[in-house]
N, C-alpha and C positions, 0 to 999 in steps of 0.2 A: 384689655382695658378694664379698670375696676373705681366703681365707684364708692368714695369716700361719705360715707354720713356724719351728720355733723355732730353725731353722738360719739364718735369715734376722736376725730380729727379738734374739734373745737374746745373740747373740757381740756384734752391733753395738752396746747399750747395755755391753756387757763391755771392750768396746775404748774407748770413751769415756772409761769410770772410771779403765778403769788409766790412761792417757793422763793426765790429771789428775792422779791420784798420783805419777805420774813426777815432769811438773813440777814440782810442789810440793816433793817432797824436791831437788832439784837447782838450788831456791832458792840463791845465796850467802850465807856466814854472815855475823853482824853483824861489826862493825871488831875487838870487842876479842874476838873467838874467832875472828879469825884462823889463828890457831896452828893450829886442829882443824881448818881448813877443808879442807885436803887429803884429810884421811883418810875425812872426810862425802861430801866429793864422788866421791871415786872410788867409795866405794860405793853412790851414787846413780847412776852413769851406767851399770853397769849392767842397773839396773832398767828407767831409761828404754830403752835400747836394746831391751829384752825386750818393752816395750810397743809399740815402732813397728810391730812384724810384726802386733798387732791389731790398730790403726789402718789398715794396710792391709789387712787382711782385711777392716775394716767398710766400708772405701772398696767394693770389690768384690761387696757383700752383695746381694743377691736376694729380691724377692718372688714367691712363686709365685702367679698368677693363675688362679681356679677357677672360673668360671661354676657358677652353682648349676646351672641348667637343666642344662646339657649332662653336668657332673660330669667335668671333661676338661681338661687343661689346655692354653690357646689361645698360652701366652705369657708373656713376663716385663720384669718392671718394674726396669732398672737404676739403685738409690737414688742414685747419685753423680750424677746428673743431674736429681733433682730442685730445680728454684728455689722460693724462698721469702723472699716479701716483698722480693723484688730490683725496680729498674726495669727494662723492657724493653730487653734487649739481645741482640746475636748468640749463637750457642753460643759459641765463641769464646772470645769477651771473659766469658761465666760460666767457662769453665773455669779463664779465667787468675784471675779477681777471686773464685772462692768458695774459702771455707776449707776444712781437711781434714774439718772435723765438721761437720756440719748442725744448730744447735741446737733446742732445743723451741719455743720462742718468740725474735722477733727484734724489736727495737725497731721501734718507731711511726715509720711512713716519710710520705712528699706520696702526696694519695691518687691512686688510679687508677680511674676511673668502671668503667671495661672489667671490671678485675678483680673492682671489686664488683657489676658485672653475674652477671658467669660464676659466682659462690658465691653468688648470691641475696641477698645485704646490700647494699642501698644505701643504707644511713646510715650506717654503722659506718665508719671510718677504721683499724681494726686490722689487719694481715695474718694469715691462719692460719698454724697452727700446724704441726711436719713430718708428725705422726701428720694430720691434718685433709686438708693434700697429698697424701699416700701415698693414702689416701682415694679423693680426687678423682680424681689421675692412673688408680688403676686402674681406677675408672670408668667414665673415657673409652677407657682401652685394650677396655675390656669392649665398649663401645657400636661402636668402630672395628671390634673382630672383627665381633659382629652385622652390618654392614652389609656386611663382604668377605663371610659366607654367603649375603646379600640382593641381593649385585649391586649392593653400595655402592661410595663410593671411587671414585679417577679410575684411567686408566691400562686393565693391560691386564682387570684384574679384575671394570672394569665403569665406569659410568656415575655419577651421583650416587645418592647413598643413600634409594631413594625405593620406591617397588611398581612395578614395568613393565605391572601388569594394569590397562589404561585403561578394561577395558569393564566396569566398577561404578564411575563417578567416586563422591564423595561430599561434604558438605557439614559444616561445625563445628556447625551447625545442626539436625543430622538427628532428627526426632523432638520436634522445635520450634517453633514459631509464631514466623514473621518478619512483619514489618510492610513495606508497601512504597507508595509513594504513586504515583498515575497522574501520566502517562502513563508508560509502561514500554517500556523498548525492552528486545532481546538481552543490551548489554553493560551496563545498570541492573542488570536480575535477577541478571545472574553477580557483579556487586560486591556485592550484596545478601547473597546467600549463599554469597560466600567462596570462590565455585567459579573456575573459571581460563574466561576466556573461550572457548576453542577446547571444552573437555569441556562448555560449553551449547550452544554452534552447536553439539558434534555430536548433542545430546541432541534439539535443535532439527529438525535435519535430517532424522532421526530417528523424528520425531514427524509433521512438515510435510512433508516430502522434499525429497532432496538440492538444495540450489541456492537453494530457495523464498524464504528469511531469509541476513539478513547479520548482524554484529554491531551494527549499527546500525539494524536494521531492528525498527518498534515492534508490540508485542504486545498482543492484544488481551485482556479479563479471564480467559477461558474455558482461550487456551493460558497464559497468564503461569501461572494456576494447575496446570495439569496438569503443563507443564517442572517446577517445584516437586516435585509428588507425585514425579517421578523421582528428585529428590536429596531423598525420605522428609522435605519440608518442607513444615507447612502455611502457606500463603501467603494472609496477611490484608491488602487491597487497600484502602486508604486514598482514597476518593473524592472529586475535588473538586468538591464543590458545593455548598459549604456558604453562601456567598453569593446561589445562586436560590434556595435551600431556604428561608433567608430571608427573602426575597424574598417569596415566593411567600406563607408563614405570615403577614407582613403586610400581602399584598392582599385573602387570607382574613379575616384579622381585621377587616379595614376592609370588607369585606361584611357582615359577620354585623353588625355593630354596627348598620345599619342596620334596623329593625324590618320584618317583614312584612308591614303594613297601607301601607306607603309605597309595594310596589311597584304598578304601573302594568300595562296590559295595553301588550302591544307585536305590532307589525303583522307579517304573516309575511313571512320572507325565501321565497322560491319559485326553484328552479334549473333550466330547462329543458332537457333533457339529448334528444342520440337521433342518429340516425346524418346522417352530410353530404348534406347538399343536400335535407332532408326538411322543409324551411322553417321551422326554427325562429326563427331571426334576423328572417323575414321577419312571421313571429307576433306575435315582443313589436314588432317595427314600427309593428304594425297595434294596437296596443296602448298603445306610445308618441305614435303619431302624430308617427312620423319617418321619417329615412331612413336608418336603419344599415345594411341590406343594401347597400345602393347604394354606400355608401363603401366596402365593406371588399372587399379587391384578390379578384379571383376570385369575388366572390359566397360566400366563405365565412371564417366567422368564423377570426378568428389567437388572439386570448385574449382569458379571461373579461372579462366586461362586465357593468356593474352597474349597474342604474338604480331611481330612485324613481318609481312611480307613482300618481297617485290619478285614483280612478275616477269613473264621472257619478255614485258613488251617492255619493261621499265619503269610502271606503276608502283607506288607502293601503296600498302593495304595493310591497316590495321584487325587483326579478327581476336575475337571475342567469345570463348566460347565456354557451354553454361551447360551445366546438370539436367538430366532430363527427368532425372527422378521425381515423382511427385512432392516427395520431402524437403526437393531444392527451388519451390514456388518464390519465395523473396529473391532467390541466387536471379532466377530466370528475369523477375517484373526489374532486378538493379543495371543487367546486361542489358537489358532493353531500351531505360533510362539513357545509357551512358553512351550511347553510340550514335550514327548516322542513319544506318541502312540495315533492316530486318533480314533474316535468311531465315524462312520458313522452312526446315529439316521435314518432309514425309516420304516415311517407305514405300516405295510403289507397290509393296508386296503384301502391306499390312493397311496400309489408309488410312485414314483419320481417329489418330485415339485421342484419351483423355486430356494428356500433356500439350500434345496440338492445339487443342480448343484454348485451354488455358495461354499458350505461348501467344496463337493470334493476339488476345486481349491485352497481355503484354505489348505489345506491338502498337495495339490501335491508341493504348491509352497513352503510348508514350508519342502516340501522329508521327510512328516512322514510315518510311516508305517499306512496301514489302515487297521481297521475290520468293518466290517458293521454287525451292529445289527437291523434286522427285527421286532420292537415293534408291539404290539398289535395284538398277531396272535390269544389270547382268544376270541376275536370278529366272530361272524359266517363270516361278509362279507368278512374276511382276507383272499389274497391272496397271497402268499409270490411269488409264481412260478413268477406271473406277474411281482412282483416288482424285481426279479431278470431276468429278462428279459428287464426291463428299466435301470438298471443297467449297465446289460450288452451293450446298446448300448452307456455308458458312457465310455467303457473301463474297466469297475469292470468287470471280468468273475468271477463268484464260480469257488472254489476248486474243487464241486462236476462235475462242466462240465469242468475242466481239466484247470482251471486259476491256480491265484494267493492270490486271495485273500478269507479271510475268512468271511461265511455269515452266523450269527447264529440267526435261530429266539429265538424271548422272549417274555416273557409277566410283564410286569412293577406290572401287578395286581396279577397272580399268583406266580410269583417268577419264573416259567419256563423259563431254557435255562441259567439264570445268572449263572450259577457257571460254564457251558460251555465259555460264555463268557470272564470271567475273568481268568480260565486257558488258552484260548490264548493269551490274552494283555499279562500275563506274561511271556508267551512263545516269543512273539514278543520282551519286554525287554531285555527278557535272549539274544537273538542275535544280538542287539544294545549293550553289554554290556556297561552298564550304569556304571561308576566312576566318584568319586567325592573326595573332601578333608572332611574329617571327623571335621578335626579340622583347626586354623586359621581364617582369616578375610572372614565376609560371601560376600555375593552377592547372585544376582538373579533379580527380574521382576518386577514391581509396576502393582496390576492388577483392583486394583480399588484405587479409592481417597476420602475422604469425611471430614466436617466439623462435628465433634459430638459434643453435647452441653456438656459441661465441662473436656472434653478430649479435643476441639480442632480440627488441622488438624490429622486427622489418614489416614493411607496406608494401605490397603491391600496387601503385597506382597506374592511372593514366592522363598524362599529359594531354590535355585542351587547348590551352593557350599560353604562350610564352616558352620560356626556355627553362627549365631546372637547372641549377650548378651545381658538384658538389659545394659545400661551405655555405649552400641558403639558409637562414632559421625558415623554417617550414611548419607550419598547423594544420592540423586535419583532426577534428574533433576533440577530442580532451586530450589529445596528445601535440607536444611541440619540441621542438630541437634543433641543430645545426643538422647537417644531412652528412653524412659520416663518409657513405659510400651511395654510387649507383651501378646497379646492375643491370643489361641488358636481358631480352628473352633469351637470349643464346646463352648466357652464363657469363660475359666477359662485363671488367667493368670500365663502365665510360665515365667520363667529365660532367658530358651534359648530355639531354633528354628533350628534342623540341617538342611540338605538337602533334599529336596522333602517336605519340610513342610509349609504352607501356614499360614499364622501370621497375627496379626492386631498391626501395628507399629502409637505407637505416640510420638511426639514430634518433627515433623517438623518444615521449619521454613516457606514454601509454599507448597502450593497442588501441588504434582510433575505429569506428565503427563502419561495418560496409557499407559502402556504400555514399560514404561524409564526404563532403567538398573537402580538399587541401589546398592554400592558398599561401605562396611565399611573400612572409613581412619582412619591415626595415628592420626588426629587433628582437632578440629574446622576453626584452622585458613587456613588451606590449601582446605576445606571445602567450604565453606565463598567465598574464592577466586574464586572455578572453579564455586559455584553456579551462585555468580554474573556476570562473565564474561558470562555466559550462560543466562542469564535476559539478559543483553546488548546486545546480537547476537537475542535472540527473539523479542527484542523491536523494534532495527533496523531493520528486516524481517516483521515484522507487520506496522513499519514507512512505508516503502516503499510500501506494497501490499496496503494500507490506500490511498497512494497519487496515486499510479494508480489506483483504484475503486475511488476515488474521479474525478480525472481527467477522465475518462470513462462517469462518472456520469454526467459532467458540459458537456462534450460530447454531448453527449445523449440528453441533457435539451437546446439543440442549435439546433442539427439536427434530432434529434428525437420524436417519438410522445413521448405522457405524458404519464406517469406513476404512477397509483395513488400508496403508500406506507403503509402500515401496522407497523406502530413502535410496535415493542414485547420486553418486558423482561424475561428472564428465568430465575428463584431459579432452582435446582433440589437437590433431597440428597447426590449425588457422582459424581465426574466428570465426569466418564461416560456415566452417563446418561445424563448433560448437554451437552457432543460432540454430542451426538446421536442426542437428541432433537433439536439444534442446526441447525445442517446438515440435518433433516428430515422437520423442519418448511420453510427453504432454499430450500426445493426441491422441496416448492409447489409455484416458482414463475411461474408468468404468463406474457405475453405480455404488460397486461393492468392494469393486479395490482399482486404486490410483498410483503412478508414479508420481512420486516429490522431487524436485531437482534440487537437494539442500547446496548446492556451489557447480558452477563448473567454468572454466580456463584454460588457455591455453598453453602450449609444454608437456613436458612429462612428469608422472605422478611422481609427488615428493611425499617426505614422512609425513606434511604437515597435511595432506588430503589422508593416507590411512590413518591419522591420527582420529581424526575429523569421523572418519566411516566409522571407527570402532566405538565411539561412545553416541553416535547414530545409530550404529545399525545397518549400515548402506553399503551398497554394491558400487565398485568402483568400474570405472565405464575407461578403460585408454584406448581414445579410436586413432589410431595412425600416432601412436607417441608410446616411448617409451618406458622404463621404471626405472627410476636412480635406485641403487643399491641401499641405501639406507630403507627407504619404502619398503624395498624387496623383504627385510627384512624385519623391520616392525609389523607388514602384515602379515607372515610366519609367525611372530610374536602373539600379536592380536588375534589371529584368529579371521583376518580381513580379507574378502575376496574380491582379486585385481582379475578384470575380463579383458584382452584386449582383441580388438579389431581391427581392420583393415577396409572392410563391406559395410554400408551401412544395413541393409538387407539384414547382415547376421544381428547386427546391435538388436534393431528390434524384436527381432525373432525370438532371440535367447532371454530377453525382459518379456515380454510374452508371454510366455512359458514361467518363470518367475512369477507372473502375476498370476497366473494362473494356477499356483500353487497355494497361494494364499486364498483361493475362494473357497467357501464353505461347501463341501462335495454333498452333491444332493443324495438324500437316503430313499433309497426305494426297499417296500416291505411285501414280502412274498407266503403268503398264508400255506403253512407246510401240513397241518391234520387237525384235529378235533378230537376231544376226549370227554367224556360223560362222568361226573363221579356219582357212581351207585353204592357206595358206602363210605361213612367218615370214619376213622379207626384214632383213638385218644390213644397220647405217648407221653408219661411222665418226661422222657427224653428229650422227644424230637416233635412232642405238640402235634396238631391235627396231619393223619394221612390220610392220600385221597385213593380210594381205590377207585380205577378208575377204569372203563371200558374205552378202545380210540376206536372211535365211528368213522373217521376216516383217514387218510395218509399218512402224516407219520410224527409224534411227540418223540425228540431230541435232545438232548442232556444240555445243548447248547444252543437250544431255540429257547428265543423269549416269549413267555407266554402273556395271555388277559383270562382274566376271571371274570366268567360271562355268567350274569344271572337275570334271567327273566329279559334278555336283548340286550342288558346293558350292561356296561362293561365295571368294574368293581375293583379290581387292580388289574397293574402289570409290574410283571418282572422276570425276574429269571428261574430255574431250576436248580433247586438243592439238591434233591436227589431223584432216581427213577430206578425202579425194581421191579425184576419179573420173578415172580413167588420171593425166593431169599436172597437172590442174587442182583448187584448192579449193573445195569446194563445200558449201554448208549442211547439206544432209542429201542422206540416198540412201533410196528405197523397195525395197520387197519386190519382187526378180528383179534386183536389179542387183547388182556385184559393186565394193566400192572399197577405198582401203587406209586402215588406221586406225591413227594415233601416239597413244597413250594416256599422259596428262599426269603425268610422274615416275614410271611401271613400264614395266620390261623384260623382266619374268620370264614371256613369254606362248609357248604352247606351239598346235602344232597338235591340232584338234579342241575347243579351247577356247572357251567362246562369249561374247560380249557382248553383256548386256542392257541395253537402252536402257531408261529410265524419269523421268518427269516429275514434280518435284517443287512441289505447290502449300500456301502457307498460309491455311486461312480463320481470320478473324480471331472468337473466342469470344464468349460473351456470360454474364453473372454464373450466367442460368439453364444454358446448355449445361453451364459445369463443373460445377454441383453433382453 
């Protein structure tokens, strides 16, 4: 707001009028009053002269400019330079081209978008008016002062016209609900909410700590919303899943529609669980009447296994059976999930180990029922008493001392106790009763994954409910497809798959992940759909856990010690077995040196993995898979070392040892003698010698020595030379006297001593550094 004084505003409209006046009488007369015309004129000119002094007084006129706030005046507005309704031109070229008077209104000019930006009309074609200008100009003179008190303005007054105070950023949104759809990185949210990228990273930084995120680095629900609550925004996350949600309401639907009375009893799945080499494998063997143990490398199971059984009584029985190795924890806690009925696997002979403990918990968490089976009681050393007495301090009480649960010995080799056993798993089913749909769309469990050569991706599953066809479109995690083929446990292939039956499905369109529901839909395309949406939620989740272990990493390599790295590739034959190996090479990181798992998948290594190692650096891992010949061949080339396995035991082992070569070997120093120098001898040649007396055991041509004066030490390094009288000689013992050239110092004094000492490295091991 700016107040006009009337010293300003009142002369200037006074100078105008007369001006006008003037003119007007100093018109020439008409033709025929000629005559009079002299006498009119001269006393019109005059007047006009009287008026020019006000005309230039209005020229000169002044607004004074009064900030309400301050009540002070900041400055002044010179009227003779205000334009109106002119095209954009130089000062200049307006001084030369504007008239003496400013009028009120000027004719209708080609419009100027800019101008009608800057006055808020954008449709009007009029220009303002001078009072509407005087206006505006003071205005912006008003807003220019504010911003010099602010630290506006270029030059020396300051920077741009902004707040300098960074540490409250803030948002147009403050106090509002924004919307934002997954997945969200860093520089999403800061577009979102109008904020400047660098004022989120550092809110980011902040929040996570310094380094952690980048602006490209994706957020996950919990921080996306809390960043928000800092810039006082609530943040409403837009989920995508509205296509399995779908999905899912119409596999629903197509259950329920099926009545009650239709379903069927269905046969129990049973998962034999319990620590390695406590004969499980060799159990359902004997059970099969086969020979799985015998084929599998080591005598111990790699991944789950699934077979149908029926019994002499006519039962049939699903079993399941699972890794007892410590490193196949996930294998164990998904066998447990997926079934009916627990088979607690302990040796009578060995009792309760680690894997035990673990399997129960598997068990409890997943509320199956449990029977423990007591293997190997044909062994003399078998104790069963004992092992049900560690049992019992698990919570297992036998039936026999008045528990709950059932404990039946067996023996894998004689066949002893199995048919005990298998009458109660089906006792146990009987009171789960178990129903299922006989007919309709199947579903069930993905229990293994694998690349087979000329099949492709194939699944292991297990049928739950309904029936599988060949020719179903089927999903199971981010993979989908028609079903190509089915294979039974026996190897032959069938039609169809009901419930409780375990299958070998091909025709995926990805290795789906252990462990995933598969569910058969009406269509490829609705298929298609929730696969991909489910790639895109996994990619996003892996973006973001990428940029925080990146950002940890660049961490680390600022404030922390060094790290030496191990780059590893894994092939394996089945997914599962790469999570395992995976997770178990992962678990032998150390302080000072770590495995990296730059890739790993399943199949046999191709060029494009030693490709991959040689400009890495990395060890190539093929556990149970083989090497196409172009591989073979590039890693000759390169220089690249392919390991292959069959054990998981060796895998580790031999990475292990690999790590362990990279530790820095601890040096230990073993003080070999002592020497006195009792004379310094000067050599144009070869600079100070020391003659020197050894006081004790022994100076060597190849010990490193310290120069010790008055207890403290003065250099160290090696030996240039050693002499007894004229001759070179290796070393000299305790009583003899020789002269010693010490390799680049001169600065040696008598009474000075040299200690000998021997320096060895033994080479660590992953335990010794911990």
């Amino acid at each position: 707001r700016v107040d006009e004084t009337v010293e300003a505003a009142e002369p200037a409209e006074a100078a105008a009028s007369a001006t006008e006046e003037a003119e007007a009488k100093a018109e020439p007369a008409p033709a025929e009053a000629k005559a009079d015309a002299g006498t009119e004129t001269t006393t019109a000119a005059p007047e006009a002269k009287e008026a020019k002094p006000a005309a230039a007084k209005a020229k000169t006129a002044k607004v004074v400019v009064k900030p309400k706030r301050q009540g002070k005046v900041v400055g002044f507005i010179d009227l003779s330079k205000i334009q109106t309704g002119e095209p954009k031109k130089s000062q200049s070229r307006r001084l030369r081209s504007r008239d003496d008077v400013v009028p009120d209104v000027q004719p209708t000019m080609r419009h100027d978008p800019r101008k009608a930006l800057m006055r808020g009309d954008r449709g009007s074609r009029d220009v303002l008016s001078a009072s509407q200008l005087r206006e505006r100009e003071a205005g912006r003179f008003l807003r220019r002062g504010r911003q010099q008190q602010t630290g506006g303005g270029r030059g020396r007054s300051g920077g741009r016209g902004r707040s300098r105070d960074m540490s409250s950023p803030g948002s147009p949104y403050a106090g509002s609900e924004v919307k934002i759809e997954e997945p969200i990185t860093v520089k999403k949210l800061a577009e979102t909410l109008s904020v400047k990228g660098n004022e989120m990273l550092q809110a980011a930084w902040g929040m996570l700590g310094f380094g952690k995120v980048n602006i490209n680095s994706h957020l996950d629900e919990d921080t996306a919303t809390l960043l928000a609550n800092e810039f006082e925004v609530e943040l409403h996350i837009i989920k995508i899943v509205e296509a399995e949600e779908a999905l899912i309401e119409d596999l629903k639907a197509t259950r329920s529609a099926i009545e009650e009375e239709h379903l069927e009893v269905r046969s129990p799945t049973v998962a034999f669980l319990g620590h390695v080499d406590h004969g499980k494998t060799t159990l359902i063997d004997k059970i099969r009447a086969s020979a799985v143990a015998e084929g599998e490398d080591g005598g111990i199971t790699q991944h789950i296994g699934a077979y149908r059984v029926t019994t002499d009584k006519g039962h049939d029985l699903t079993i399941v059976d699972t890794p007892g190795h410590a490193a196949f924890t996930n294998m164990r806690a998904r066998g447990a999930k997926a079934v009916d009925v627990v088979v607690l696997v302990v040796a009578a002979d060995a009792g309760v180990q680690p894997q035990t403990e673990e399997a129960l918990n598997h068990a409890r968490v997943a509320k199956s029922p449990i029977v423990v089976a007591l293997t190997k009681i044909d062994r003399p050393e078998a104790n069963p008493q004992k092992a049900q007495e560690q049992l019992a301090g698990l919570n297992l009480i036998p039936e026999a001392w008045g528990g709950e649960t059932a404990m039946i010995p067996v023996s894998g080799i004689t066949g002893e106790g199995i048919q005990d056993l298998l009458e109660r798993v089906f006792l146990e089913s009987e009171i789960l009763e178990l129903s299922c749909h006989a007919d309709g769309p199947a579903s069930g469990v993905v229990l293994e994954a694998e690349v087979e050569q000329g099949k492709g991706i194939v699944a292991h599953v297990l049928v739950q409910d309904g029936t599988l066809k060949r020719g179903d479109v089927i999903l199971a995690g981010e993979g989908y497809g028609k079903v190509r083929s089915l294979t039974n446990d026996r190897g032959k292939v069938v039609e169809t798959a009901g419930p409780s039956v375990p299958v070998e499905v091909s025709g995926l369109s990805a290795l789906p992940g252990i462990g995933e529901a598969f569910h058969v839909v009406k269509n490829l395309a609705s298929a298609k759909e929730v696969a991909e949406e489910r790639s895109r939620k996994t990619r996003a989740q892996m973006l973001a856990e990428s940029s925080q272990q990146k950002g940890a990493a660049f961490l680390e390599t600022v404030t922390g010690p060094k790290v030496e790295e191990v780059n590893v590739i894994i092939r394996t034959d089945v997914q599962g077995s790469a999570e395992v190996l995976k997770q178990s090479v992962m678990d032998l990181a150390h302080t000072e040196v770590r495995p990296k798992v730059i890739q790993s998948g399943v199949g046999a290594v191709t060029e494009n993995d030693v490709l991959l190692a040689s400009t890495s650096d990395a060890l190539v891992i093929a556990f149970r898979v083989g090497v196409n010949a172009k591989a073979r061949q590039a890693a000759e080339r390169d220089g690249v070392e392919i390991r292959s396995y069959n054990v998981l035991y060796s895998v580790l082992d031999d990475l292990r040892d690999v790590m362990e070569g990279r530790l820095a070997p601890e040096v230990r120093e073993e003080i070999a003698g002592h020497a006195e120098i009792k004379r310094v001898f000067k050599s144009s040649k070869f600079g100070s010698i020391a003659g020197c007396a050894v006081l004790d055991g022994t100076i060597a041509r190849d010990h490193r020595v310290r120069l010790m004066r008055d207890d403290t030490v003065v250099w160290t390094g090696g030996l240039a030379s050693i002499r007894r009288e004229k001759d070179e000689t290796k070393e000299v013992r305790e009583g003899f006297e020789c002269g010693i050239l010490l390799k680049g110092y001169n600065d040696i004094r008598e009474g000075d001593v040299i200690e000998s000492f021997k320096v060895t490295e033994i080479k660590r091991t992953l335990e010794d550094a911990s």
